[in-house]
C-alpha positions, 0 to 999 in steps of 0.5 A: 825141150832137150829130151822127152818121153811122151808116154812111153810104155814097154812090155815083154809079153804081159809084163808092162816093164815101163808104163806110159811114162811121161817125162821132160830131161833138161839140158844141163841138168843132173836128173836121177832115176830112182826107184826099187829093183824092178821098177823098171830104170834099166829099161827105161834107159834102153828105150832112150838109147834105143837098145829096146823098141817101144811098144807104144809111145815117143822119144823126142830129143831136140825136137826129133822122134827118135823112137824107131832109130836103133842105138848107133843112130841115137848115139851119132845123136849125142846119146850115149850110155854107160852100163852098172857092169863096166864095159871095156876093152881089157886087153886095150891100154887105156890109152887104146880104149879111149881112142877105140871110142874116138874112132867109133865115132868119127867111123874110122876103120879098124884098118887104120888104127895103128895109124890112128894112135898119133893122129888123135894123140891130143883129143885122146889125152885131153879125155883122159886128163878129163876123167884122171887116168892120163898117167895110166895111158899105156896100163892094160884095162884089166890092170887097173883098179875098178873104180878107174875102170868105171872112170875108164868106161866114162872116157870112152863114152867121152869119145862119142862126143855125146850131149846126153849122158846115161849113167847106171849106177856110177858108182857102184863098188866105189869106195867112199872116196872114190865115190866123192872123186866121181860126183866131183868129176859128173858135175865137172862135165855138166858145168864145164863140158855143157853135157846133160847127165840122167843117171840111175844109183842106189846110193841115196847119198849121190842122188841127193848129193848131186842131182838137180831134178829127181824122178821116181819109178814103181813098177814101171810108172812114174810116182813123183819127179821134182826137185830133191826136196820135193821128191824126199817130201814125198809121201808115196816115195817115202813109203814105197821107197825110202823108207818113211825117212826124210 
């Protein structure tokens, strides 16, 4: 299995933010994580990308207990992520930020980043033509529109070179059109990039427009994971989250 969870549980003092969740990622799936403010997604994804230790429980990715390993390392793993709050370097050009990624990674000093900028010249430009701001290379980051600013934070996880992608909230404060640009663009990584995608978003639309498997978080415990239809099916999802709509 490409990623597992194996019971995983969270607490801060009393509070159980994610019980003993018990769940299997894919590779070259699209899975979402859904489920009402506060049932615990965001911190989920942090004890997948190790940005929160585990009270009790395991994470395996191909193969490997990674439960103890801090964030860098999984990133040097393959696991990156992207926060519902755009991260990125402002006052960079866009060109700037992507490569900042790249160097990151390949543990380049920021010594020789001026040296830099010609040396990844091609792998830089091949990721922004990836994710569509290869014309706004030289643009500051806080001159850009927000959704190129979401696009850009994709770019720059891009330079990590990661196999598993998190993503919370994609699209949030997209326009529709936006919207529509990046569902096309994540099942473009997935199909062309070979990467495994599990992300979280409000926008039911998105989850079931674009998602293979579907899983469903209540108050930190996991209700239902399937495909989208059997997850729509789903009585206690319907009650608790969607509304009693299929």
């Amino acid at each position: 299995m490409f990623l597992q969870t194996q019971g995983i549980t969270k607490e801060f003092g009393k509070l159980r933010a994610v019980n003993q969740v018990s769940l299997d990622i894919r590779k070259g799936d699209i899975h979402a994580i859904i489920g009402p403010n506060g049932a615990g997604k965001s911190t989920y994804f942090n004890l997948i990308t190790g940005y929160h230790q585990a009270t009790s429980g395991k994470v395996l990715f191909k193969g490997e207990e990674i439960t103890h390993l801090p964030a860098y390392r999984r990133c040097k793993h393959g696991i990156t992520r992207s926060f519902q709050i755009t991260s990125i370097f402002p006052k960079f050009t866009v060109y700037e930020s992507v490569l900042m990624g790249l160097l990151s990674h390949r543990g380049v000093t920021l010594s020789f980043f001026s040296a830099s900028k010609k040396f990844f010249k091609e792998e830089v430009y091949r990721i922004l033509e990836d994710v569509g701001l290869a014309d706004q290379a030289d643009t500051l980051g806080d001159s850009i529109s927000h959704g190129d600013k979401k696009r850009l934070e994709l770019g720059i996880t891009l330079g990590t070179e990661p196999e598993l992608l998190l993503l919370d909230e994609p699209t949030c404060g997209m326009s529709p059109e936006e919207t529509e640009s990046t569902m096309i663009f994540i099942r473009k990584l997935v199909e062309e990039k070979g990467l495994t995608i599990l992300f979280t978003e409000h926008d039911m639309s998105v989850v079931f427009g674009i998602a293979k498997r579907i899983s469903v978080l209540h108050q930190g415990t996991l209700i239902a994971d399937g495909k989208p239809d059997e997850v729509r099916a789903n009585d206690e999802v319907q009650k608790i989250y969607l509304g009693g709509t299929a």
